[in-house]
C-alpha positions as CSV (number, residue, x, y, z in Angstrom):
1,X,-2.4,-13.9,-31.3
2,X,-3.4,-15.4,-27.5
3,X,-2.7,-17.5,-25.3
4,X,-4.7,-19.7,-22.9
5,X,-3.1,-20.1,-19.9
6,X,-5.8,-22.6,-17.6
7,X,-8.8,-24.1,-18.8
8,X,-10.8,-21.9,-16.7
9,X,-9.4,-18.3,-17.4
10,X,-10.3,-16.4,-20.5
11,X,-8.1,-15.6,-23.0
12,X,-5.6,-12.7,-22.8
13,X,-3.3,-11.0,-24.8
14,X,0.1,-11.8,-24.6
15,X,2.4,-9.5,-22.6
16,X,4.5,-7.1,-24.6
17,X,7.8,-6.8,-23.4
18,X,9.4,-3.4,-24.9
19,X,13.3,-3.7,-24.1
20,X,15.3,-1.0,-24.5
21,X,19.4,-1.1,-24.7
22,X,22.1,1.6,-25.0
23,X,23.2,1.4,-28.0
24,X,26.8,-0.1,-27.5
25,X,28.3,-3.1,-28.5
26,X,28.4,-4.5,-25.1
27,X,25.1,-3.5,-24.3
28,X,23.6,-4.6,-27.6
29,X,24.8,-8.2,-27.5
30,X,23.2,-9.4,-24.1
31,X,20.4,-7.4,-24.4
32,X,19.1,-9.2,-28.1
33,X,20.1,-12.4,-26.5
34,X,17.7,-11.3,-23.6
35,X,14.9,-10.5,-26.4
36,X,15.4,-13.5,-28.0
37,X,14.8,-16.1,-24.9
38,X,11.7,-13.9,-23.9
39,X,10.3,-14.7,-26.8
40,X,11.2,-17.9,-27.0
41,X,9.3,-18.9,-24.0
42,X,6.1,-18.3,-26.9
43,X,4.4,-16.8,-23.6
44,X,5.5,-13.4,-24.6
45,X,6.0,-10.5,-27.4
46,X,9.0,-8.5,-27.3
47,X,9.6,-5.4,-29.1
48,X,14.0,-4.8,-29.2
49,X,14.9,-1.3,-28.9
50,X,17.7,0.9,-30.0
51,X,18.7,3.8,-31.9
52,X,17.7,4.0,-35.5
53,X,21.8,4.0,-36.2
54,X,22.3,0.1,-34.4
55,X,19.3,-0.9,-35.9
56,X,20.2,-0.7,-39.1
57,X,23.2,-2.2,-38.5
58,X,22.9,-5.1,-36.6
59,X,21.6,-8.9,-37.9
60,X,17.8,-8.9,-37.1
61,X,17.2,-11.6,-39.6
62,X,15.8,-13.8,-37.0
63,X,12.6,-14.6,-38.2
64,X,11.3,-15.4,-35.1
65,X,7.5,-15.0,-34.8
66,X,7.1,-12.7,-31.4
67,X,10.5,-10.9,-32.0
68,X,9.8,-7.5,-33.6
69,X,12.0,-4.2,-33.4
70,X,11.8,-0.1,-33.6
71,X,13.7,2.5,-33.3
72,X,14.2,5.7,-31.4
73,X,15.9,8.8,-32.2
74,X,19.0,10.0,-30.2
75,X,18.8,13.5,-31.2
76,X,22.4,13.2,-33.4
77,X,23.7,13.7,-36.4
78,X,27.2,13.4,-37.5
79,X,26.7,16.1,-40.0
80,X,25.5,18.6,-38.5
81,X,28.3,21.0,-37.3
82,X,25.8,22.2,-34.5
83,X,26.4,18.6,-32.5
84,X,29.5,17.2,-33.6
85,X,31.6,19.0,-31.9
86,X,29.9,18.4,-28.8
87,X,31.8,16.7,-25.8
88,X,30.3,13.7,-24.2
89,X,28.4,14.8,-21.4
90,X,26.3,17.6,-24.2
91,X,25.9,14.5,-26.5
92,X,24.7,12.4,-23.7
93,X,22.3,15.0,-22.6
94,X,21.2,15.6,-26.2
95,X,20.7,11.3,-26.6
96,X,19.0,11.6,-23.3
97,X,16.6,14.0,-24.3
98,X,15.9,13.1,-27.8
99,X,15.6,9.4,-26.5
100,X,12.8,9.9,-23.9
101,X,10.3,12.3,-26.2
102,X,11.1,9.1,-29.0
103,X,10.2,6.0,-26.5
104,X,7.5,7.5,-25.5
105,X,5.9,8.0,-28.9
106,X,6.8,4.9,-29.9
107,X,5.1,3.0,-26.5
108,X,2.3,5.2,-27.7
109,X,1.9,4.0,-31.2
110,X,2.5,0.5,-30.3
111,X,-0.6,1.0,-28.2
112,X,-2.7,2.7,-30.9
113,X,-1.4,0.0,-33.2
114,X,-3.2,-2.8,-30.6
115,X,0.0,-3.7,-29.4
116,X,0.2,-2.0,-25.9
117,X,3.5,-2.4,-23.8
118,X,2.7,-4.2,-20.6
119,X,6.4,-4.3,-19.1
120,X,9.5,-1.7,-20.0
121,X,13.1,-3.7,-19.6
122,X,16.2,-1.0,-20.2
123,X,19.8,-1.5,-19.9
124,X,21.9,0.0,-17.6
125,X,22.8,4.4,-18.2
126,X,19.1,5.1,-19.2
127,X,17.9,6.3,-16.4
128,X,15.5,7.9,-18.1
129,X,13.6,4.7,-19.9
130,X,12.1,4.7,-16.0
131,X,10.9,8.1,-16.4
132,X,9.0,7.1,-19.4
133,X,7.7,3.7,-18.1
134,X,6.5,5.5,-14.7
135,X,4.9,8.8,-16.8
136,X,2.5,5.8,-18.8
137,X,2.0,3.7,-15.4
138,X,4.1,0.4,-17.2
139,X,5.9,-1.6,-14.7
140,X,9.8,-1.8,-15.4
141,X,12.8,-3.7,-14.8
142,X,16.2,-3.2,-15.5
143,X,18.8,-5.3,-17.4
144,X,22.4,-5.3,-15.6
145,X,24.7,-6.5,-18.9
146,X,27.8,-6.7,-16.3
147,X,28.2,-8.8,-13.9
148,X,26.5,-8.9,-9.9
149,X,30.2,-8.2,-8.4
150,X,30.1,-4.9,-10.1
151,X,26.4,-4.0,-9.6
152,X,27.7,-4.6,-6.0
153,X,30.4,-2.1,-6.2
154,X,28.4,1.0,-8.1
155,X,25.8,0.3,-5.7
156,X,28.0,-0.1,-2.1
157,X,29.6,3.3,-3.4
158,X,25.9,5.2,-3.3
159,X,24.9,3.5,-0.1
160,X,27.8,3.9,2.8
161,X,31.0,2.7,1.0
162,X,32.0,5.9,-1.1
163,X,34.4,7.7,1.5
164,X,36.1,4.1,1.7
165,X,36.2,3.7,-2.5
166,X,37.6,6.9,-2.8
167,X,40.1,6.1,-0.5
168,X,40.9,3.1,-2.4
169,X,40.9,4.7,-5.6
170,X,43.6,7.4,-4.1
171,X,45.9,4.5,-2.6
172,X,47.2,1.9,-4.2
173,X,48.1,0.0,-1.0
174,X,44.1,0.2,0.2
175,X,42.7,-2.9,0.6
176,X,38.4,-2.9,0.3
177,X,36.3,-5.3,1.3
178,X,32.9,-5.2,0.0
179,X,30.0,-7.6,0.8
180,X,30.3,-11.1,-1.0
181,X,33.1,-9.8,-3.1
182,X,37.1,-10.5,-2.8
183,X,39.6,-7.7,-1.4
184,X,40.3,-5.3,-3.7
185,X,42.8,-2.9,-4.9
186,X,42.2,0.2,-6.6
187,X,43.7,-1.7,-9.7
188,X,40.0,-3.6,-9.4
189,X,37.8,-0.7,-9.7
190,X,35.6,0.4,-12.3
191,X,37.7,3.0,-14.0
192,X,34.9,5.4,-13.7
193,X,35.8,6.1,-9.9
194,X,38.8,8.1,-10.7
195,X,38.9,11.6,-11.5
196,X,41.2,11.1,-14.4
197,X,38.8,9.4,-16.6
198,X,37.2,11.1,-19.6
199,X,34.1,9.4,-18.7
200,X,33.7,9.5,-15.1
201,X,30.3,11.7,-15.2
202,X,28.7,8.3,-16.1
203,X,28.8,8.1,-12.2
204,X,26.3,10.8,-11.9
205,X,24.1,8.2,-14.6
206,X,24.4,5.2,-12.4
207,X,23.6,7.4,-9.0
208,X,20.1,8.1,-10.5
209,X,19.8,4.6,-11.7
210,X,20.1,3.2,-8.3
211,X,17.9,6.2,-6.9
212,X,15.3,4.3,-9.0
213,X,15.8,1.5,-7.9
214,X,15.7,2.2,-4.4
215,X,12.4,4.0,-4.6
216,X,10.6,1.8,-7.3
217,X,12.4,-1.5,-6.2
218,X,12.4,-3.2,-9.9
219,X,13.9,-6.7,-10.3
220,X,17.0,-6.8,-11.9
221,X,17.8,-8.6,-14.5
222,X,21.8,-9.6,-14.5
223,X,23.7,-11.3,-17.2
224,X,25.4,-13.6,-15.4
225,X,24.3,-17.5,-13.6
226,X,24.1,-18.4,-10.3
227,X,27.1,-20.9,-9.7
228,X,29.2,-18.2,-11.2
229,X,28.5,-15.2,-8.5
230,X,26.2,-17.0,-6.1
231,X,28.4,-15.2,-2.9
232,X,27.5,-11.6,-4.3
233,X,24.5,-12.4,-5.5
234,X,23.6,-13.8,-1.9
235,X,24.9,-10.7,-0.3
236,X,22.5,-8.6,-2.0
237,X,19.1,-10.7,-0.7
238,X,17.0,-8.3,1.1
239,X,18.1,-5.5,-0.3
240,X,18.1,-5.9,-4.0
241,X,16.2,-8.5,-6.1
242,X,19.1,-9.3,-8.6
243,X,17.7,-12.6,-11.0
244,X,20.7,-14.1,-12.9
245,X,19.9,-15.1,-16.3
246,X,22.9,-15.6,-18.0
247,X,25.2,-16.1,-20.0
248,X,23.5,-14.2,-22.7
249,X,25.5,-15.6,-25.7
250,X,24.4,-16.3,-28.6
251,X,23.5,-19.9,-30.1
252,X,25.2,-19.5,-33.2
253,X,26.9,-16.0,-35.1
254,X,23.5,-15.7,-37.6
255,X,21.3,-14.5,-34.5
256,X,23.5,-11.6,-33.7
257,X,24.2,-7.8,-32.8
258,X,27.1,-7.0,-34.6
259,X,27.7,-2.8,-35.6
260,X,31.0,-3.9,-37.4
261,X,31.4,-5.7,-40.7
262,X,33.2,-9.2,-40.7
263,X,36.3,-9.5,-42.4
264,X,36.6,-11.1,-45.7
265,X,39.5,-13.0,-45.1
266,X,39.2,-16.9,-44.0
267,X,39.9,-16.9,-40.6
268,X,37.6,-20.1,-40.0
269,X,40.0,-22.4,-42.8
270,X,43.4,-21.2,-41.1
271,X,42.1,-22.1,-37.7
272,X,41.0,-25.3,-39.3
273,X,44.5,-25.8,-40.4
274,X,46.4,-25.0,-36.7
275,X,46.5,-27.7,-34.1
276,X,44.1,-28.4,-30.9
277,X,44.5,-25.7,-28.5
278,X,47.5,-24.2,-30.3
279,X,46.3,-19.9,-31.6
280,X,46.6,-17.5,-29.2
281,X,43.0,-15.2,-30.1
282,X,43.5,-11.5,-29.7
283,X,40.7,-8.8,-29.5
284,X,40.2,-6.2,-27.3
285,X,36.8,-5.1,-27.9
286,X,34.8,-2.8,-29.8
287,X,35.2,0.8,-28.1
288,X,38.9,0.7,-26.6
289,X,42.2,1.9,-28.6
290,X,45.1,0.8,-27.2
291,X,48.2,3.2,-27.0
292,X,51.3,3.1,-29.6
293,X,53.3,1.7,-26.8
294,X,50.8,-1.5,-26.1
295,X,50.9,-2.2,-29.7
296,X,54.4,-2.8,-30.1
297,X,54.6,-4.9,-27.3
298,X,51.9,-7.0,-27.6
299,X,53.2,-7.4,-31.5
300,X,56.8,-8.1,-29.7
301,X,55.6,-10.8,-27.6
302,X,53.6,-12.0,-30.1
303,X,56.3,-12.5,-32.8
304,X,58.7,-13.8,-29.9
305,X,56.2,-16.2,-28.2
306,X,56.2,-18.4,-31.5
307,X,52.3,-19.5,-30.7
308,X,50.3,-19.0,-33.4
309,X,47.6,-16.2,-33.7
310,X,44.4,-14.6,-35.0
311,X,44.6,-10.8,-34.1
312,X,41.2,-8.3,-34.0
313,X,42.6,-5.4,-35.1
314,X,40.0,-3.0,-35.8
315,X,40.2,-0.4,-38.2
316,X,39.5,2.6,-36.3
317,X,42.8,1.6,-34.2
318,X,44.9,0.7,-37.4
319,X,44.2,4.4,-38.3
320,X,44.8,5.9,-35.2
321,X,48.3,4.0,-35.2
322,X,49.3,4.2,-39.1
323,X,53.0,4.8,-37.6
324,X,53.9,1.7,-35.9
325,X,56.7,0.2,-37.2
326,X,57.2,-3.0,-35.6
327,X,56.1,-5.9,-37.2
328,X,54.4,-3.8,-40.0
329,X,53.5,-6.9,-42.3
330,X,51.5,-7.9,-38.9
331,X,50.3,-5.0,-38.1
332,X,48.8,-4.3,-41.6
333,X,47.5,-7.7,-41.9
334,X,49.4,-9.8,-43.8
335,X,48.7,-13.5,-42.9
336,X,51.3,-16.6,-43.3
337,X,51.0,-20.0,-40.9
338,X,51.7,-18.2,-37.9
339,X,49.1,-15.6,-37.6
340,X,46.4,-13.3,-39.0
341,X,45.3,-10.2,-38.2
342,X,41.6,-9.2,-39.4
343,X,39.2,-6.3,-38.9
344,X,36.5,-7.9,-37.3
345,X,35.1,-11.2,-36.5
346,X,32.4,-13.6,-35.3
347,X,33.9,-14.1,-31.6
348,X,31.7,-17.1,-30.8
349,X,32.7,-18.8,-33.7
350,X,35.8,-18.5,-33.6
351,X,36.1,-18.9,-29.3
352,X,34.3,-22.5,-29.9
353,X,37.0,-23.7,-32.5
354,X,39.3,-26.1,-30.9
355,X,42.1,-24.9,-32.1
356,X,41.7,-21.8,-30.0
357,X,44.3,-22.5,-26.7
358,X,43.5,-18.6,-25.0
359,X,42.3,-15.5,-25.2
360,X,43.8,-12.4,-25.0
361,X,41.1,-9.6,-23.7
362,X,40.0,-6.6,-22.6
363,X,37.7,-8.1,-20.0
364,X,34.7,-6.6,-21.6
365,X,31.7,-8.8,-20.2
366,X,30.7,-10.0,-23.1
367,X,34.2,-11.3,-24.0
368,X,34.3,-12.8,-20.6
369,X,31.4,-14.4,-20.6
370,X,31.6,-16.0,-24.5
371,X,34.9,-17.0,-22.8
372,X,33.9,-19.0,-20.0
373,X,30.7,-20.5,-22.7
374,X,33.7,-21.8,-24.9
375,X,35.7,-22.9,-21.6
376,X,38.8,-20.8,-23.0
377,X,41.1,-19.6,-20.7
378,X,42.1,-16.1,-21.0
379,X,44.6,-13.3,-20.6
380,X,43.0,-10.1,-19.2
381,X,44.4,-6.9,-20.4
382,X,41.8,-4.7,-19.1
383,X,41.2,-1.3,-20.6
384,X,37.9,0.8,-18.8
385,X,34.7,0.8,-17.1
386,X,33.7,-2.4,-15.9
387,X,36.8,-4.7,-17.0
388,X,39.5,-4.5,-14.3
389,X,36.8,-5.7,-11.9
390,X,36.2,-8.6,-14.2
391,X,39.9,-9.3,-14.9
392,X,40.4,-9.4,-10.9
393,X,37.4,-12.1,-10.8
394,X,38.2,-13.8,-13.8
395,X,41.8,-14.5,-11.7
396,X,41.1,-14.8,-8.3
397,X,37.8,-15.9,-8.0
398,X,37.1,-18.0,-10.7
399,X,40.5,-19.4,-11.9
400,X,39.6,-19.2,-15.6
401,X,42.4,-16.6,-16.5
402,X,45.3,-14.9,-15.9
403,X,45.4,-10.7,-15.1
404,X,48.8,-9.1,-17.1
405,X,51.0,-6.9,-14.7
406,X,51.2,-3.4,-16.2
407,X,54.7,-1.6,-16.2
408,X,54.7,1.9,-14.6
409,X,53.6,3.4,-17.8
410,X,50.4,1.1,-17.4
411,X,51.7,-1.3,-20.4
412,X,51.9,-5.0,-20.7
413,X,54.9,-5.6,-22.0
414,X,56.3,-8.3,-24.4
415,X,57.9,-10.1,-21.5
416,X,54.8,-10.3,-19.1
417,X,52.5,-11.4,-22.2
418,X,54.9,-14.0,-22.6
419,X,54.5,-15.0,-19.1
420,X,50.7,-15.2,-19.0
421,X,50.7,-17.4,-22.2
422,X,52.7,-19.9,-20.7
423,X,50.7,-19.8,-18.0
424,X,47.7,-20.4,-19.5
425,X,48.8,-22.4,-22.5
426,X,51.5,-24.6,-20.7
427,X,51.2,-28.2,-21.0
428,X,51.3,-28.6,-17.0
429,X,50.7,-26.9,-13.9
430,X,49.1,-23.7,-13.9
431,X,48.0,-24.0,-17.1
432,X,46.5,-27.5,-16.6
433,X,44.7,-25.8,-13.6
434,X,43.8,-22.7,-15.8
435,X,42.2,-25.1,-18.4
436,X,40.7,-27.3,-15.7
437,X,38.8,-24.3,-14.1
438,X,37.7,-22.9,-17.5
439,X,36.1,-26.0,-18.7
440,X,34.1,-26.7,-15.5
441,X,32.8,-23.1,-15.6
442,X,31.6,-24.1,-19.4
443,X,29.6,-27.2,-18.1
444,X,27.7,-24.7,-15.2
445,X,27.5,-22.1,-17.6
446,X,25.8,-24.6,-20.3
447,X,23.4,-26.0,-17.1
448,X,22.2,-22.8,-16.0
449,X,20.7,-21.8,-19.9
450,X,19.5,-25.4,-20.5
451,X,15.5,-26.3,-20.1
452,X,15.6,-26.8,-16.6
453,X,19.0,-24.7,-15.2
454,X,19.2,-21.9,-12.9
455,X,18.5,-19.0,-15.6
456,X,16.5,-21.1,-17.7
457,X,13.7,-20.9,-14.7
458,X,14.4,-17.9,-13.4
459,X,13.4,-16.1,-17.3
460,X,10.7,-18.5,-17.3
461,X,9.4,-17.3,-13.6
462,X,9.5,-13.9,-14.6
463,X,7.7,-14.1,-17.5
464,X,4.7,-15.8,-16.0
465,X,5.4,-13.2,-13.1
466,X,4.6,-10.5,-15.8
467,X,1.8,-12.7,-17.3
468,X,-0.1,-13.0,-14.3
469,X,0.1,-10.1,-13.2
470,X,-1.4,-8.6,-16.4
471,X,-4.2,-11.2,-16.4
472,X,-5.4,-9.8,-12.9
C-alpha cells in the first residue's frame, strides 16, 4: 500500500517501523500501546516485536490494517536442564545473544519479503537492538517505558553524579539533588543502585544504553506527558532529546498485552454492587512477591479497615505463601460483600469503575500511569527497580498518592495501611486534596493523548520526521 504525501511528490512506500520490547509485563504494555498509535496515524507500518513466548500469549486480536507482529528467539528453554539452572546474568547473556542473531534475520526477511524496516524503536535493556539497527544502517530510537525523572537519575549517575548516588544509597540521611527532580533519599532510588539487589548488574545494561545514546544521539521516546514532568523534561534540553508521548494506556482491555489469564470470577458485577468510591483495589504487579510478613499485614489491615476490596493475588505468590494463616478464607480467595481476591485482572477496567476509591500499588509505571488516566488516588507500596522513585513523585510531586512508611523490617504494617487509606479515602482534608489532585492529573493526562494534545503531536511529528526523511 502507499501513500501520497503532496501533490507534487511521487509516491513512496510507507515507513516500517520495527519496534522491539523486552519481554516483561511492564515493558510489553506501553510499548503495544506505542505500536498501536503509530499505526494509527495510517502514515506508517509497524511490525511489534517480542519473544516467541509473549507473543503467543498476549491479545494481538487487533485487527488493525498496518499493525502486524513476529517473533524472535531468546535462546531459552525451560526444559532443557543445560539453561534452566542458569542465574540471571547467563540467561540474560544467553537472551542477549540469541535475540540479536534472531532480529537481525527477521529485519532481513522482512526486507526480502518487500517489507524493509526503515526505523528500529527498542525498549529500554536491549542494548543490543542498536547493535543490530547500526550493523544494517536503520536509524533507531529508543522507547523509555518509565518515567523522565528516572531516565534523569540512571543517566545523572553515568555522567558526574555517581560518587554522590552512591553516597546516597550508603546514607539514609543523604539528601540528592538532581537537575529538575525533587530532593531525594536513598529510600527514592531505583533499587538497582544498591549492592544488595539480585539484579543490580542491570546497571551495567543501562551504562551501555546511555553510551549509545551519547554517541548516536537517538530521540527518545518516554511514556509519560508533558504537564506531568515538564521540570525534568526541561532539564534534559540540550543534552538529551526526550519526546513525551504518554500515557500509553490502553483504550479499552480487548487491545491488550496481557501474559496472565483473567480470572473467572465476576469481579466487574461485585464492583457494580459496592458504592461510589467505596473498594479499596489491591495489586502489586506482575513480577514482585511480597514477603510472608507483608501478607499478613496487608490482610490485617485489610480485615480491620472495614473498606471493601478486590485483591490481585497472583498465583505464583499464593504458592510461594501456601502457609499463611491469617485470614486464610481471604487469602485463598473466598469472596462475600466485603472483598474478593482474584488471580488476575483487567486493571483498566476495573481502575475506571466508580466504585474504585484507591489503589494500593507497587508503583510499577504502568500501574501509576493507568492510575493517574482513571484519576484514582493511590497507596504506594513500592517493591524494586524503578517504583520507589515513582512512589516519591507520585507523593511529593504530583499529589495523587500517598507513600506507606516501612517498619525496620521494611514492612507496611496493618496500622500504617490503615493510615494511608484514610488519607486517601477520607471524606475531608487530605483525602479531598488527594482526590482533587488525581482528578486534575486525569483531565491533562486525557489532553495530552487527544487529537491535538501535547503527545498526540509529538507521535504525529515524529512520524512525518521518519517519513520525510525516508522520502529524501
Amino acid at each position: 500500500m502507499h501513500h501520497t504525501f503532496t501533490k507534487h511528490k511521487p509516491k513512496m512506500p510507507l515507513p516500517h517501523f520495527l519496534l522491539v520490547t523486552y519481554p516483561a509485563q511492564g515493558h510489553i504494555n506501553p510499548a503495544l500501546q506505542l505500536a498501536k498509535q503509530i499505526a494509527s496515524t495510517s502514515a506508517a507500518h509497524v511490525t511489534f516485536v517480542t519473544n516467541a513466548t509473549a507473543i503467543h500469549r498476549i491479545n494481538l486480536n487487533h485487527h488493525h490494517p498496518f499493525l502486524a507482529h513476529g517473533a524472535i528467539l531468546d535462546g531459552y528453554d525451560e526444559n532443557d536442564a543445560n539453561t534452566a539452572s542458569d542465574s540471571p546474568t547467563q540467561k540474560l547473556i544467553r537472551y542477549n545473544l540469541a535475540a540479536s542473531k534472531s532480529l537481525l534475520e527477521l529485519v532481513n526477511s522482512l526486507s526480502d519479503l518487500g517489507r524493509p524496516v526503515t526505523c528500529i524503536i527498542y525498549t529500554l535493556l536491549l542494548p543490543w537492538a542498536a547493535d543490530v539497527a547500526r550493523q544494517l544502517g536503520i536509524p533507531f530510537v529508543v522507547f523509555w517505558p518509565q518515567p523522565a525523572a528516572v531516565f534523569s537519575v540512571y543517566y545523572h549517575y553515568f555522567h558526574g553524579y555517581k560518587e554522590r548516588i552512591e553516597s546516597c544509597v550508603k546514607d539514609p540521611e543523604f539528601t540528592l539533588n538532581l537537575p529538575g527532580l525533587p530532593p531525594l533519599a536513598s529510600r527514592d532510588l531505583p533499587s538497582f543502585f544498591f549492592p544488595n539487589n539480585p539484579y543490580s548488574f542491570f546497571l551495567t545494561h543501562f551504562e551501555e544504553q546511555f553510551k549509545t545514546i551519547d554517541i548516536s544521539k537517538p530521540k527518545v521516546l518516554v511514556n509519560t506527558f508533558n504537564a506531568l514532568e515538564s521540570d525534568v523534561m526541561e532539564s534534559m534540553d540540550g543534552v538529551v532529546e526526550l519526546i513525551g508521548v504518554g500515557p500509553m494506556v490502553p483504550s479499552d482491555k480487548t487491545f491488550g498485552g496481557d501474559l496472565f489469564d483473567g480470572d473467572v470470577k465476576d469481579y466487574k458485577k461485585w464492583l457494580d454492587a459496592k458504592l461510589p468510591r467505596s473498594v479499596v483495589y489491591l495489586s502489586f504487579g506482575s513480577l514482585a512477591l511480597l514477603q510472608k510478613r507483608q501478607l499478613e499485614e496487608i490482610t490485617k489491615g485489610l480485615m480491620e479497615s472495614g473498606r471493601p476490596f478486590l485483591w490481585v493475588l497472583r498465583k505464583a505468590q499464593r504458592e510461594a505463601e501456601k502457609d499463611v494463616v491469617i485470614e486464610t478464607e481471604v487469602i485463598e480467595g473466598r469472596e462475600d460483600e466485603r472483598g474478593m481476591v482474584v488471580e488476575w485482572c483487567s486493571q483498566v477496567e476495573v481502575l475506571s469503575h466508580p466504585s474504585i476509591g484507591c489503589f494500593v500499588t507497587h508503583c510499577g509505571w504502568n500501574s501509576t500511569m493507568e492510575s493517574l488516566f482513571s484519576g484514582v488516588p493511590t497507596v504506594g507500596v513500592p517493591q524494586w527497580s524503578d517504583q520507589p522513585t515513582n512512589a516519591k513523585m507520585v507523593e511529593d510531586v504530583w499529589g495523587s498518592g500517598v507513600r506507606g512508611r516501612v517498619s525496620g523490617e521494611g514492612v507496611v504494617e496493618a496500622k500504617e495501611l490503615i493510615r494511608c487509606l484514610d488519607a486517601v479515602m477520607g471524606k475531608e482534608g487530605e483525602g479531598e486534596r488527594v482526590r482533587r489532585k488525581a482528578e486534575g492529573w486525569r483531565e491533562k493526562a486525557l489532553d495530552a493523548v487527544r487529537e491535538g494534545g501535547s503527545s498526540h503531536r509529538s507521535l504525529e511529528r515524529f512520524v512525518v520526521e521518519i517519513s520525510d526523511h525516508e522520502s529524501e
